[in-house]
mmCIF file of the protein (N, C-alpha, C, O) and its ligand, coordinates in Angstrom:
data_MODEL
# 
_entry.id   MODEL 
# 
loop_
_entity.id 
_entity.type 
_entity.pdbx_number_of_molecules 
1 polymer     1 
2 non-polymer 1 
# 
_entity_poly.entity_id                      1 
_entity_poly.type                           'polypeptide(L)' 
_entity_poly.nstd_linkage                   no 
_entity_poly.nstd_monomer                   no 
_entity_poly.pdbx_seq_one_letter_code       
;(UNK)(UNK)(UNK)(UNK)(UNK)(UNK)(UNK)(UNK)(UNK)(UNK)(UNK)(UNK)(UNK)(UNK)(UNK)(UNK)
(UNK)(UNK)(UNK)(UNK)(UNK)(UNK)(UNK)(UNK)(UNK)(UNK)(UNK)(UNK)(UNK)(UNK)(UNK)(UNK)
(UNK)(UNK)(UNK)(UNK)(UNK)(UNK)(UNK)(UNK)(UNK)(UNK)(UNK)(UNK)(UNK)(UNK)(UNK)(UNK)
(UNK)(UNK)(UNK)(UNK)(UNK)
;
_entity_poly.pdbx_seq_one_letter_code_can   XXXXXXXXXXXXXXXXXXXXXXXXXXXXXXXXXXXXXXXXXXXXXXXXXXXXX 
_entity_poly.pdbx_strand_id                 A 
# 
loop_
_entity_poly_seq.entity_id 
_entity_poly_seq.num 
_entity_poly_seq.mon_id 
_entity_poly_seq.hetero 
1 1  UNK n 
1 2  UNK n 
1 3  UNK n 
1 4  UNK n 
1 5  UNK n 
1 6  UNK n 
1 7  UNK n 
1 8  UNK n 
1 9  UNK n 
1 10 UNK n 
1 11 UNK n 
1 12 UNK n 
1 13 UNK n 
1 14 UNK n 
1 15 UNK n 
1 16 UNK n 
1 17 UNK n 
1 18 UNK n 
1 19 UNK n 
1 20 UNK n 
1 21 UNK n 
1 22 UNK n 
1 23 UNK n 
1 24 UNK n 
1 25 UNK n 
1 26 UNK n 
1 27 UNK n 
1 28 UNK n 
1 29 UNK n 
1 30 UNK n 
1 31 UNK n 
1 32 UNK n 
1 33 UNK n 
1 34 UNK n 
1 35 UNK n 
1 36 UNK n 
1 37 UNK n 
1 38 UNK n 
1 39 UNK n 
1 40 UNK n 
1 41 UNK n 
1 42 UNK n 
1 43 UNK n 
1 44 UNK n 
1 45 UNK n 
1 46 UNK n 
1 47 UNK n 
1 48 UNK n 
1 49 UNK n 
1 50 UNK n 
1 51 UNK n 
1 52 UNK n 
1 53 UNK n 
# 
loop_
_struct_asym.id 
_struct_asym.entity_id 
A 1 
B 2 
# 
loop_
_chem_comp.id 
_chem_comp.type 
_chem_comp.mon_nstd_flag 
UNK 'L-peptide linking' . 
ZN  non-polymer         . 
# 
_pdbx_entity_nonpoly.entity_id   2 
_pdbx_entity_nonpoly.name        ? 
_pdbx_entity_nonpoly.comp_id     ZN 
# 
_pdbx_nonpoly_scheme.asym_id         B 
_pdbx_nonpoly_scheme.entity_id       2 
_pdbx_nonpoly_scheme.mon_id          ZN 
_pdbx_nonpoly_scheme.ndb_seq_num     1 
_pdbx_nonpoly_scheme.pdb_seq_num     101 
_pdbx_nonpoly_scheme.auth_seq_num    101 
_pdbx_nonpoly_scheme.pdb_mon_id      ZN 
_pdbx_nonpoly_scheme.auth_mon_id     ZN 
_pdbx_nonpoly_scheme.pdb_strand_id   A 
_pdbx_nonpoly_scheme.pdb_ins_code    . 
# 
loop_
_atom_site.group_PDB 
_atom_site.id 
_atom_site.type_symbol 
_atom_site.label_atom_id 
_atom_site.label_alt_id 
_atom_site.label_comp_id 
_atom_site.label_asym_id 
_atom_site.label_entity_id 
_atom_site.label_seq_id 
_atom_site.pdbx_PDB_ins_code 
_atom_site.Cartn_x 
_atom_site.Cartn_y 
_atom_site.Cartn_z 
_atom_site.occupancy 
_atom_site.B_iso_or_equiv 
_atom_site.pdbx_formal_charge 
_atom_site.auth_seq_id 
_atom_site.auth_comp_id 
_atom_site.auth_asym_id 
_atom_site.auth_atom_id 
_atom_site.pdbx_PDB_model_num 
ATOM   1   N  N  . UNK A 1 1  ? -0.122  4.433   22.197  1.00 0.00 ? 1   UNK A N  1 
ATOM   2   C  CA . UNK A 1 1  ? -0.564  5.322   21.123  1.00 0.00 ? 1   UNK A CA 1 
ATOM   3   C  C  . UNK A 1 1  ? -1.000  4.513   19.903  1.00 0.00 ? 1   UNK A C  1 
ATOM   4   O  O  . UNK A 1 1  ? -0.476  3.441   19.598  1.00 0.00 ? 1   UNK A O  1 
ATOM   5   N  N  . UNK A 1 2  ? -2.180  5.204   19.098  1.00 0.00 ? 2   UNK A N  1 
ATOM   6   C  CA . UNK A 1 2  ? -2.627  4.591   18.205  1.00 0.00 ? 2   UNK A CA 1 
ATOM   7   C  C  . UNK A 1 2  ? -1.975  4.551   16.975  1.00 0.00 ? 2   UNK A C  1 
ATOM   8   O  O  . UNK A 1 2  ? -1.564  5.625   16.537  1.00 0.00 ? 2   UNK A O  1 
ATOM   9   N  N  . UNK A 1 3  ? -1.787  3.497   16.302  1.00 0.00 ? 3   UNK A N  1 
ATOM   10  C  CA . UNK A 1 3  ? -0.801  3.844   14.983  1.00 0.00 ? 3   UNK A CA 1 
ATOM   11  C  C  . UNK A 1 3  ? -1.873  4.642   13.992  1.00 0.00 ? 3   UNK A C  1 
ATOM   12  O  O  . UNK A 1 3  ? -3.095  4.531   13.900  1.00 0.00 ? 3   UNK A O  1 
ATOM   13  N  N  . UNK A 1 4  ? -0.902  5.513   13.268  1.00 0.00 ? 4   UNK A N  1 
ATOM   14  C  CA . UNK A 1 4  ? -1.983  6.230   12.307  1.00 0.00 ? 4   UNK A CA 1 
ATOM   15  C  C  . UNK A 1 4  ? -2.621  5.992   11.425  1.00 0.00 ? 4   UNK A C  1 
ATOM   16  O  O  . UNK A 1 4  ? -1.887  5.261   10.760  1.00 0.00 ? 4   UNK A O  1 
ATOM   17  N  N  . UNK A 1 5  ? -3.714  6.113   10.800  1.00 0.00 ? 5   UNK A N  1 
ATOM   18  C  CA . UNK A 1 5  ? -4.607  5.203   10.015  1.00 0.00 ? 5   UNK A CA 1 
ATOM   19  C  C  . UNK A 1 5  ? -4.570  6.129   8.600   1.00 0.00 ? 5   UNK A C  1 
ATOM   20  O  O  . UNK A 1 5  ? -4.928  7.302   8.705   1.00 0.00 ? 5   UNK A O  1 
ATOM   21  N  N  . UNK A 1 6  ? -4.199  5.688   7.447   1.00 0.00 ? 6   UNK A N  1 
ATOM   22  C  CA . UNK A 1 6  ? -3.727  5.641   6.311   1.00 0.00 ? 6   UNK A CA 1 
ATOM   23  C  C  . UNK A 1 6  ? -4.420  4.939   5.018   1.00 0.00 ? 6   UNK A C  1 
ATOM   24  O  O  . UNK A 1 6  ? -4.637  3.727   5.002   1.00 0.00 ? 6   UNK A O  1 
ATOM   25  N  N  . UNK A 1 7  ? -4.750  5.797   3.939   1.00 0.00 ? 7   UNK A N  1 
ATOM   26  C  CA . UNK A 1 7  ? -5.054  5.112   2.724   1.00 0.00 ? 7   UNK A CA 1 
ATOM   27  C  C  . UNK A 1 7  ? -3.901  5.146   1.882   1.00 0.00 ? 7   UNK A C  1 
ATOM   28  O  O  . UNK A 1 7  ? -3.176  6.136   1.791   1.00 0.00 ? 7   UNK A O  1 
ATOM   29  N  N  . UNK A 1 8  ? -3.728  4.103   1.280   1.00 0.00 ? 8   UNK A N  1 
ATOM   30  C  CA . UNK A 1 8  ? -2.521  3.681   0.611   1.00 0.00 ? 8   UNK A CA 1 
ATOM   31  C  C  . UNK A 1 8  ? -2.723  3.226   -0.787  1.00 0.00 ? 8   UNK A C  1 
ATOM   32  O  O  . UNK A 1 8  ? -3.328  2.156   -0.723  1.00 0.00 ? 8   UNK A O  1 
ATOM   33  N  N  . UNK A 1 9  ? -2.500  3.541   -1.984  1.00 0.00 ? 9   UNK A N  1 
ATOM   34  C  CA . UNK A 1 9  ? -3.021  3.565   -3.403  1.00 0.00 ? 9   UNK A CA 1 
ATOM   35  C  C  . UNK A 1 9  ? -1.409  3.167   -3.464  1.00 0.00 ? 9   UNK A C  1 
ATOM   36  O  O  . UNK A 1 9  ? -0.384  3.683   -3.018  1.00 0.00 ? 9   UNK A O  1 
ATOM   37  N  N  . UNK A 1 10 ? -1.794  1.670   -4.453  1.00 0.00 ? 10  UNK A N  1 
ATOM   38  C  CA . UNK A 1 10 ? -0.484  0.281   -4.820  1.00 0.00 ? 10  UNK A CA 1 
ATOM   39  C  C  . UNK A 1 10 ? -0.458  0.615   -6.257  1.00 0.00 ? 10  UNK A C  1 
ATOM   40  O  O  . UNK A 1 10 ? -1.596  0.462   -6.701  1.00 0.00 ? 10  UNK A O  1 
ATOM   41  N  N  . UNK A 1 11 ? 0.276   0.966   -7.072  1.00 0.00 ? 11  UNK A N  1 
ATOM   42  C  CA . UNK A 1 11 ? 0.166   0.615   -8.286  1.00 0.00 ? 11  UNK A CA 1 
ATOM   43  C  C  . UNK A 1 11 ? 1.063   -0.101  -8.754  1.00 0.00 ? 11  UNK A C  1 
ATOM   44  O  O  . UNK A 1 11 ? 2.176   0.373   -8.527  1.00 0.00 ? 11  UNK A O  1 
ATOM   45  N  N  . UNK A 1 12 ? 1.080   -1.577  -9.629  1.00 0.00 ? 12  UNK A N  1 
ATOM   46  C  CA . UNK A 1 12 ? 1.642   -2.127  -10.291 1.00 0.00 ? 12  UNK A CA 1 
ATOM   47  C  C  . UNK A 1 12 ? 2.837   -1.838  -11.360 1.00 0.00 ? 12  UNK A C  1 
ATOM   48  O  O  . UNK A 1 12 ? 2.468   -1.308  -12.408 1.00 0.00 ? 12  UNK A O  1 
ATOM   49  N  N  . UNK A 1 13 ? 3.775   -2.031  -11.266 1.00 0.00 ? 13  UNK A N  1 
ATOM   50  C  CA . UNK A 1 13 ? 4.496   -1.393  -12.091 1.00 0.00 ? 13  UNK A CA 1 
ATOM   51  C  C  . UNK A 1 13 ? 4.846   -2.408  -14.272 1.00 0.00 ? 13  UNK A C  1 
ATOM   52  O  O  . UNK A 1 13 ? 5.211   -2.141  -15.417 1.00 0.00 ? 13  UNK A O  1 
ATOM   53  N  N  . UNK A 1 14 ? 4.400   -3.434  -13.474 1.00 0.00 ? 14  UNK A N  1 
ATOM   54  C  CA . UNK A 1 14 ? 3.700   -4.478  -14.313 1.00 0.00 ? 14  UNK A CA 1 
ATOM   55  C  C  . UNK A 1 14 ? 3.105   -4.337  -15.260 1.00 0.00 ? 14  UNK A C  1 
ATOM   56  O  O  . UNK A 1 14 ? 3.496   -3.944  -16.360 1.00 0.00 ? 14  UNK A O  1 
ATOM   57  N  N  . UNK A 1 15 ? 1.687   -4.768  -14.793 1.00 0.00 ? 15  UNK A N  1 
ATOM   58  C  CA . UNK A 1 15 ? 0.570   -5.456  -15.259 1.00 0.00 ? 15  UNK A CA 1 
ATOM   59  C  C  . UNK A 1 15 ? 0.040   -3.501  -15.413 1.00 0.00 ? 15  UNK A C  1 
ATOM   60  O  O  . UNK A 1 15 ? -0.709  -3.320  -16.373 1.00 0.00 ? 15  UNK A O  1 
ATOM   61  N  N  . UNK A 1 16 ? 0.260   -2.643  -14.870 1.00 0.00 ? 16  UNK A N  1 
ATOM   62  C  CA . UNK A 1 16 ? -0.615  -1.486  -14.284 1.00 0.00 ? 16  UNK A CA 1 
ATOM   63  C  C  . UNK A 1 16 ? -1.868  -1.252  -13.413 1.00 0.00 ? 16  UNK A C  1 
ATOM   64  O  O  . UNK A 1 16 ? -2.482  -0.202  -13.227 1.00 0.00 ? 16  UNK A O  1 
ATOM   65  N  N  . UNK A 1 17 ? -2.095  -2.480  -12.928 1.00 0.00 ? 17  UNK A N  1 
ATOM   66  C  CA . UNK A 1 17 ? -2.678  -2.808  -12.176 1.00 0.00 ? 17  UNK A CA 1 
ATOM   67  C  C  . UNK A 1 17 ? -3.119  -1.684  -10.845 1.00 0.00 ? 17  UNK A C  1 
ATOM   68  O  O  . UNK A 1 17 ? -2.119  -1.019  -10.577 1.00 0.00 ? 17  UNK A O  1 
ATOM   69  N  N  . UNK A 1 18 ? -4.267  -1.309  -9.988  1.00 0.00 ? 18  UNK A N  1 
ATOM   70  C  CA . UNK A 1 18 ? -4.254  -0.439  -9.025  1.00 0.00 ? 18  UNK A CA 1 
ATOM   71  C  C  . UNK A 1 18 ? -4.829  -0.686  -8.125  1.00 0.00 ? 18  UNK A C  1 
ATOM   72  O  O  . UNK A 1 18 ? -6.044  -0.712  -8.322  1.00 0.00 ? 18  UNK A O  1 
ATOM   73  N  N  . UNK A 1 19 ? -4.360  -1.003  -6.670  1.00 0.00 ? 19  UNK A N  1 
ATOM   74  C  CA . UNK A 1 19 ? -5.100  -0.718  -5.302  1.00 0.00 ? 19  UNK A CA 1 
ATOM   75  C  C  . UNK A 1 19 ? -5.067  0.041   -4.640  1.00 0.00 ? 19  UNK A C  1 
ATOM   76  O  O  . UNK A 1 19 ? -3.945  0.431   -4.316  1.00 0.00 ? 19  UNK A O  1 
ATOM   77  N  N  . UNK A 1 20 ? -6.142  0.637   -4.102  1.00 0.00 ? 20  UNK A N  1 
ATOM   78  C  CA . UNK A 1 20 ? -6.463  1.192   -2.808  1.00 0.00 ? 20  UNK A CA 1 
ATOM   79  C  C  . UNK A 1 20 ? -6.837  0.453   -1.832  1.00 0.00 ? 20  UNK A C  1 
ATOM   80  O  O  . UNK A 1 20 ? -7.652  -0.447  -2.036  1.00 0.00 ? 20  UNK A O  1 
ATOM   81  N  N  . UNK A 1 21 ? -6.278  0.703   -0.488  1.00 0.00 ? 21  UNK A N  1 
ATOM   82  C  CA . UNK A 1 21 ? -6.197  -0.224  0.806   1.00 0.00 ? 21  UNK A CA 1 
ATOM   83  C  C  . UNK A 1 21 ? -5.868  0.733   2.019   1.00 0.00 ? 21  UNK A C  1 
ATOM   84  O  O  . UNK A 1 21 ? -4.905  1.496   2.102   1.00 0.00 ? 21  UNK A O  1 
ATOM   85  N  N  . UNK A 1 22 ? -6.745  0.554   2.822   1.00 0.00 ? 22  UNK A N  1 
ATOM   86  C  CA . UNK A 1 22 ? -6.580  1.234   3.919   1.00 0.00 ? 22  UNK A CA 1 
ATOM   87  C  C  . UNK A 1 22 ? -5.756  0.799   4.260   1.00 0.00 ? 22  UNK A C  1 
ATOM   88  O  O  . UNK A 1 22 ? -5.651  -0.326  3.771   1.00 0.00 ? 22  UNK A O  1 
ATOM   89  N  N  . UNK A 1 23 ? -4.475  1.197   5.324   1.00 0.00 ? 23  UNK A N  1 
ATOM   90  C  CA . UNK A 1 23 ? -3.616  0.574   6.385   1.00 0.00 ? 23  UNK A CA 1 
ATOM   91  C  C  . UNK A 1 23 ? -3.443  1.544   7.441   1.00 0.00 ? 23  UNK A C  1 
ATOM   92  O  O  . UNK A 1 23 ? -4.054  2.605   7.566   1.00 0.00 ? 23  UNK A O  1 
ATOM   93  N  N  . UNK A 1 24 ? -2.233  0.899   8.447   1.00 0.00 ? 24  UNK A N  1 
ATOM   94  C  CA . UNK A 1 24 ? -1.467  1.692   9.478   1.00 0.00 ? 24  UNK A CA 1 
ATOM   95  C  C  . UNK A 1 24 ? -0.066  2.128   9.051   1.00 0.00 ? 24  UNK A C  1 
ATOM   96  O  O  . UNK A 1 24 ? 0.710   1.395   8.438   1.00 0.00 ? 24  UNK A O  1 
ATOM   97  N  N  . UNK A 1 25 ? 0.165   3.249   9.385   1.00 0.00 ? 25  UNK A N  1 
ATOM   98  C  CA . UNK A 1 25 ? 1.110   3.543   9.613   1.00 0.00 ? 25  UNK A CA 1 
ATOM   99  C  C  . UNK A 1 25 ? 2.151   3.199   10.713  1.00 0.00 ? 25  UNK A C  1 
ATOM   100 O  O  . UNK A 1 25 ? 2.143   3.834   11.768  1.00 0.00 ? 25  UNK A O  1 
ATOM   101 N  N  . UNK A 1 26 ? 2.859   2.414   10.535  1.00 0.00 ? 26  UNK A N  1 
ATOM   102 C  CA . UNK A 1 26 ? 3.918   1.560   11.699  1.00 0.00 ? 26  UNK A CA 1 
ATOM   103 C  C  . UNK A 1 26 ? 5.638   2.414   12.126  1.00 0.00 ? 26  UNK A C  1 
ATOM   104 O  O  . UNK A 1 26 ? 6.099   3.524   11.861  1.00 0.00 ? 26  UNK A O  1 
ATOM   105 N  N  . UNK A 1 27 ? 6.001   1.591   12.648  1.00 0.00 ? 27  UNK A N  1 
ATOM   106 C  CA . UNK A 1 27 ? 7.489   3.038   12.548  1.00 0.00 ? 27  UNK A CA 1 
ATOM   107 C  C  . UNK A 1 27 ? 7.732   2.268   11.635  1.00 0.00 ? 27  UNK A C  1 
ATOM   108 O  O  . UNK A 1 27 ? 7.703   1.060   11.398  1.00 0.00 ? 27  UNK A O  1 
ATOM   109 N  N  . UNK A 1 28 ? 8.035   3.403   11.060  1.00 0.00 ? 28  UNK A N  1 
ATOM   110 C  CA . UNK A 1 28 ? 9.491   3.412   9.585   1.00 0.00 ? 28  UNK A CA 1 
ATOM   111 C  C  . UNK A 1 28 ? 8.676   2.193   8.346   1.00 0.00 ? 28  UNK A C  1 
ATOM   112 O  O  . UNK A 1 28 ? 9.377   1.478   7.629   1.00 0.00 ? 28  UNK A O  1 
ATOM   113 N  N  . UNK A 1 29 ? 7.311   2.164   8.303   1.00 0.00 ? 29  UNK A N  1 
ATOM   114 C  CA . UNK A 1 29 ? 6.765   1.288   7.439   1.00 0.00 ? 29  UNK A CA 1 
ATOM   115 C  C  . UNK A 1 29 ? 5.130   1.241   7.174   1.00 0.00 ? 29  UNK A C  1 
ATOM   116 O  O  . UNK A 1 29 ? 4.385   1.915   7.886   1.00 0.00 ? 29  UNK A O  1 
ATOM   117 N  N  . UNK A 1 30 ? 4.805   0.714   6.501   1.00 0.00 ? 30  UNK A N  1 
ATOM   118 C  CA . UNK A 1 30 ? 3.309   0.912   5.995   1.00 0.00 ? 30  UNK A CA 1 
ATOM   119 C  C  . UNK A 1 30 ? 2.614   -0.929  6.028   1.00 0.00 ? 30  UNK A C  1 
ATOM   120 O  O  . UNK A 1 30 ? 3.077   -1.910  5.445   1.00 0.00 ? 30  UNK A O  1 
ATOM   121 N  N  . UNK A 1 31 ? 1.487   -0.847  6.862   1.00 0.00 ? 31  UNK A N  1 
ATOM   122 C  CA . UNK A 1 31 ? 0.973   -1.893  7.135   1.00 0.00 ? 31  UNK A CA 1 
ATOM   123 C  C  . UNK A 1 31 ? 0.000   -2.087  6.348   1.00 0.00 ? 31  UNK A C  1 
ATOM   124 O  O  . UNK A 1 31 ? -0.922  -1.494  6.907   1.00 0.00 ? 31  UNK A O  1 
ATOM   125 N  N  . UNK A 1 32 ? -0.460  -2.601  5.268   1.00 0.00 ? 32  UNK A N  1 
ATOM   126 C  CA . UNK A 1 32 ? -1.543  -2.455  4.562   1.00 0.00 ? 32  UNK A CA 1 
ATOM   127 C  C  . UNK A 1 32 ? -1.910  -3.447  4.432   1.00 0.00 ? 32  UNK A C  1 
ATOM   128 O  O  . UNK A 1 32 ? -3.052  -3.522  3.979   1.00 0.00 ? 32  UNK A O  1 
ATOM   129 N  N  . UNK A 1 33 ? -1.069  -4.945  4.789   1.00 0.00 ? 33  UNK A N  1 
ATOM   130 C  CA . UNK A 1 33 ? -1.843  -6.202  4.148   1.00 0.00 ? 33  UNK A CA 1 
ATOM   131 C  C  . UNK A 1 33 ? -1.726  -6.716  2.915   1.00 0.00 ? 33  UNK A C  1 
ATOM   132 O  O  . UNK A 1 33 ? -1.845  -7.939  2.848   1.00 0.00 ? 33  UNK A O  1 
ATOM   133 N  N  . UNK A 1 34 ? -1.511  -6.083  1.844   1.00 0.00 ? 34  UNK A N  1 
ATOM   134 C  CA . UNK A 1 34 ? -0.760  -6.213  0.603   1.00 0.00 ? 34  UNK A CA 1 
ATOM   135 C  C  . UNK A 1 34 ? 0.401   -7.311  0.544   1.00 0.00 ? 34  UNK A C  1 
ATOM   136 O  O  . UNK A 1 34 ? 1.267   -7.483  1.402   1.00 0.00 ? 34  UNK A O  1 
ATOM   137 N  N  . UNK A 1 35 ? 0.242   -7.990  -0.604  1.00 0.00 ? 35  UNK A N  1 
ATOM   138 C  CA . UNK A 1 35 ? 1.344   -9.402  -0.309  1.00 0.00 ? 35  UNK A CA 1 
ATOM   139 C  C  . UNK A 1 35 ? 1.747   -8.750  -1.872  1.00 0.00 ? 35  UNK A C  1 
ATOM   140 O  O  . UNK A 1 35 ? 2.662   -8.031  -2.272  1.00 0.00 ? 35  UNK A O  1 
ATOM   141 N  N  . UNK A 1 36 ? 0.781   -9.279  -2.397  1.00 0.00 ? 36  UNK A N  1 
ATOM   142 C  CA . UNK A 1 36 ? 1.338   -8.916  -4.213  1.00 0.00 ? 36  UNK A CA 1 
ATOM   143 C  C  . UNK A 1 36 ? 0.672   -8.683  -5.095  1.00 0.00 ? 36  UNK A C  1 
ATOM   144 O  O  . UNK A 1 36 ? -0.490  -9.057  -4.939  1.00 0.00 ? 36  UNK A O  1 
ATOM   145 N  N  . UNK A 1 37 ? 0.883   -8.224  -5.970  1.00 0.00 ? 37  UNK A N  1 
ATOM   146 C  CA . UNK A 1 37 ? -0.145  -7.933  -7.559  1.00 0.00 ? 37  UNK A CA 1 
ATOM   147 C  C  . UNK A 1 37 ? -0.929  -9.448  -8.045  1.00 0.00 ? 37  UNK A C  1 
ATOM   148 O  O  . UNK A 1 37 ? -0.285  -10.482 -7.866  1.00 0.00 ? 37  UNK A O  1 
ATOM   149 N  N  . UNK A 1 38 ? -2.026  -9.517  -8.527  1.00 0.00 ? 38  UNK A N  1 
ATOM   150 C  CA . UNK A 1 38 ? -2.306  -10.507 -8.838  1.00 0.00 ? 38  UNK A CA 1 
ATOM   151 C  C  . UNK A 1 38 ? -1.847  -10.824 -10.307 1.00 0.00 ? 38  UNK A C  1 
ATOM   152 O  O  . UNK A 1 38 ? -2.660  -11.493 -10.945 1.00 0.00 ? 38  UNK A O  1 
ATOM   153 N  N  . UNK A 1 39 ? -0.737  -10.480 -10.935 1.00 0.00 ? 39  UNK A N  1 
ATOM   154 C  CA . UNK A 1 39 ? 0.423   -10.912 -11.798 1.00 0.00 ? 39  UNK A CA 1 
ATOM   155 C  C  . UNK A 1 39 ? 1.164   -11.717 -11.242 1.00 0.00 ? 39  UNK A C  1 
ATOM   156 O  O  . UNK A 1 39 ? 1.670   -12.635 -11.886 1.00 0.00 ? 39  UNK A O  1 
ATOM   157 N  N  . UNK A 1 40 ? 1.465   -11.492 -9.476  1.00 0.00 ? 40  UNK A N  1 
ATOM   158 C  CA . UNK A 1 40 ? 2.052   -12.295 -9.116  1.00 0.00 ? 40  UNK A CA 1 
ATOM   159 C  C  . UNK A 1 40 ? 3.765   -11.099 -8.624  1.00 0.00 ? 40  UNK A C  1 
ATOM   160 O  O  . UNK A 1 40 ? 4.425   -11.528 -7.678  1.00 0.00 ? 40  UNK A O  1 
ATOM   161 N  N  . UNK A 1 41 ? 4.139   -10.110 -9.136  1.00 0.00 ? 41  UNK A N  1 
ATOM   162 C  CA . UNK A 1 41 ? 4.589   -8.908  -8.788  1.00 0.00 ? 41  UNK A CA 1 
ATOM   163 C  C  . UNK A 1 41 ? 4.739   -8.465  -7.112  1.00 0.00 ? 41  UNK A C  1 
ATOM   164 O  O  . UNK A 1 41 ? 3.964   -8.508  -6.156  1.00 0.00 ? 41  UNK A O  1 
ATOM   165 N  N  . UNK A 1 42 ? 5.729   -8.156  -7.245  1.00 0.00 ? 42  UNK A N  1 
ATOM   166 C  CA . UNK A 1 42 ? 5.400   -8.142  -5.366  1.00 0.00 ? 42  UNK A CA 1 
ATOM   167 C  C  . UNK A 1 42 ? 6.327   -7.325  -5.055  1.00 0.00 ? 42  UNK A C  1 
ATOM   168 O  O  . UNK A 1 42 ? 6.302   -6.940  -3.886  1.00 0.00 ? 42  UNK A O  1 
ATOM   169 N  N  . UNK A 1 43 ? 7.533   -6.740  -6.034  1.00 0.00 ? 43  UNK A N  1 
ATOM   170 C  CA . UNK A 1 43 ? 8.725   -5.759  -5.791  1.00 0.00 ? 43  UNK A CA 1 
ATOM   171 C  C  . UNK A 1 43 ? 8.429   -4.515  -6.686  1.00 0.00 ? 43  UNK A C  1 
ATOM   172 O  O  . UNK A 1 43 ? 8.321   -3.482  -6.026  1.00 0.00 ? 43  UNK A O  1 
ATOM   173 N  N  . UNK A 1 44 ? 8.326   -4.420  -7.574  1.00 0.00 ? 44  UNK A N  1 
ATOM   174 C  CA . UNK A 1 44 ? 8.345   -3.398  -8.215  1.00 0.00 ? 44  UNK A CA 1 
ATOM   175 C  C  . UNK A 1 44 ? 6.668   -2.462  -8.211  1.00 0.00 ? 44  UNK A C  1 
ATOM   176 O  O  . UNK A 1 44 ? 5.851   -2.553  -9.128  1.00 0.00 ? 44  UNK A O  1 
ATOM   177 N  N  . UNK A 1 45 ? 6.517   -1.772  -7.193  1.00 0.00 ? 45  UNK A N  1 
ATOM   178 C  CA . UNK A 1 45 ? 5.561   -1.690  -6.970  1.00 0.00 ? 45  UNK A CA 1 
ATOM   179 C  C  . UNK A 1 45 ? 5.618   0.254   -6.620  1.00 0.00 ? 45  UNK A C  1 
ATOM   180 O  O  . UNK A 1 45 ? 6.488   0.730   -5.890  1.00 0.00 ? 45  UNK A O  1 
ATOM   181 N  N  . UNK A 1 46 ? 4.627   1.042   -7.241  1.00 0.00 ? 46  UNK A N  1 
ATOM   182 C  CA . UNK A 1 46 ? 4.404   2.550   -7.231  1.00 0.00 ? 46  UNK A CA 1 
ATOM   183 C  C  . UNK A 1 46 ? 3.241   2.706   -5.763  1.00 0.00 ? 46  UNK A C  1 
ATOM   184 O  O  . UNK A 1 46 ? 2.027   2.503   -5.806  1.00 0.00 ? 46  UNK A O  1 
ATOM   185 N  N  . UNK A 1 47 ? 4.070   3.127   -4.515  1.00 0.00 ? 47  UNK A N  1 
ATOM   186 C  CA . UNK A 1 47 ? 2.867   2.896   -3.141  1.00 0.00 ? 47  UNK A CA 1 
ATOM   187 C  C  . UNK A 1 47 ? 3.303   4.579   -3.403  1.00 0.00 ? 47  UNK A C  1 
ATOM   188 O  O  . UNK A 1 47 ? 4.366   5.174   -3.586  1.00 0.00 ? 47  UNK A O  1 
ATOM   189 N  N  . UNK A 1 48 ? 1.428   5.082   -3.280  1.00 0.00 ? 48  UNK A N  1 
ATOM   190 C  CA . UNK A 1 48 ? 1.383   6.205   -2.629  1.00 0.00 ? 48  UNK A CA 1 
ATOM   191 C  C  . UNK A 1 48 ? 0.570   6.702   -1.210  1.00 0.00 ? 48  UNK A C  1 
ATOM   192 O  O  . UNK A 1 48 ? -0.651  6.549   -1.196  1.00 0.00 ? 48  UNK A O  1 
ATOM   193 N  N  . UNK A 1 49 ? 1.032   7.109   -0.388  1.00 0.00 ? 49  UNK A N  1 
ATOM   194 C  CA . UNK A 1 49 ? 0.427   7.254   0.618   1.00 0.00 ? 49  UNK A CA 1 
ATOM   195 C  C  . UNK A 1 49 ? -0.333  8.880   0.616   1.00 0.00 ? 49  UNK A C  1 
ATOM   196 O  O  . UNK A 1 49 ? 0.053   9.979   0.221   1.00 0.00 ? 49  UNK A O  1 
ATOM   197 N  N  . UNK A 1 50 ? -1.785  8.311   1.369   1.00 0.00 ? 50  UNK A N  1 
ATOM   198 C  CA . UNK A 1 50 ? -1.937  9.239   1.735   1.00 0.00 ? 50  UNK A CA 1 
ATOM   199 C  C  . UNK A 1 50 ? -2.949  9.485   3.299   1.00 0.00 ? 50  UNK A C  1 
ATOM   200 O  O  . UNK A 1 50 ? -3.386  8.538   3.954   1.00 0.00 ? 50  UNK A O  1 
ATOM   201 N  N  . UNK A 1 51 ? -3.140  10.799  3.620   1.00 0.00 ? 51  UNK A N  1 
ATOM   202 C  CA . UNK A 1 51 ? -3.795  10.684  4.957   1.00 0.00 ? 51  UNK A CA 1 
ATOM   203 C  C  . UNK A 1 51 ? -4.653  10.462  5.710   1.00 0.00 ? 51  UNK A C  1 
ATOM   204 O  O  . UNK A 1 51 ? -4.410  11.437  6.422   1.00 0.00 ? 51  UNK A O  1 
ATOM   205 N  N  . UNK A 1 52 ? -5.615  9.930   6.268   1.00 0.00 ? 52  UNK A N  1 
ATOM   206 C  CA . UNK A 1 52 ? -6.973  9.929   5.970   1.00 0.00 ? 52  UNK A CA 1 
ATOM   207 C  C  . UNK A 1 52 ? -6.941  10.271  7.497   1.00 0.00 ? 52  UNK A C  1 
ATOM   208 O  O  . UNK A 1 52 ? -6.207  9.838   8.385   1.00 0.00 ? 52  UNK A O  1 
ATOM   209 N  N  . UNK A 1 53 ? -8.227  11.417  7.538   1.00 0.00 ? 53  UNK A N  1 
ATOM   210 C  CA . UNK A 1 53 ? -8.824  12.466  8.548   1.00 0.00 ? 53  UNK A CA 1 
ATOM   211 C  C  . UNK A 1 53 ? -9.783  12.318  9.140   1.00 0.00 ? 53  UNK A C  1 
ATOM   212 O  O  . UNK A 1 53 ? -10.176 13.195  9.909   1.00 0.00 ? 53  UNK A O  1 
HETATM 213 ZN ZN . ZN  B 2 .  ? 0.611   -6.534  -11.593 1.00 0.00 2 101 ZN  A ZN 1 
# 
């Protein structure tokens, strides 16, 4: 089965910084590729998911 395919909006909790990034949906986790804010930030981070159709 295909994992589900997902847009995922990162916001910085930082800098306020904002990405959008497609990913997968994995069990129990979100694959997006995302390492860190380019502050350098990498924990404190606002992920919203959403569905893409
Ligand atoms: Zn940042």
């Amino acid at each position: 089965m295909e994992a589900a395919r997902i847009k995922v909006t990162i916001r910085c909790n930082v800098c306020g910084e904002k990405f959008v990034l497609r990913g997968r949906r994995e069990k129990g986790w979100i694959d997006t590729g995302f390492k860190q804010c380019i502050c350098n930030n990498a924990n404190d981070l606002e992920i919203e998911e959403h569905s893409v159709f």
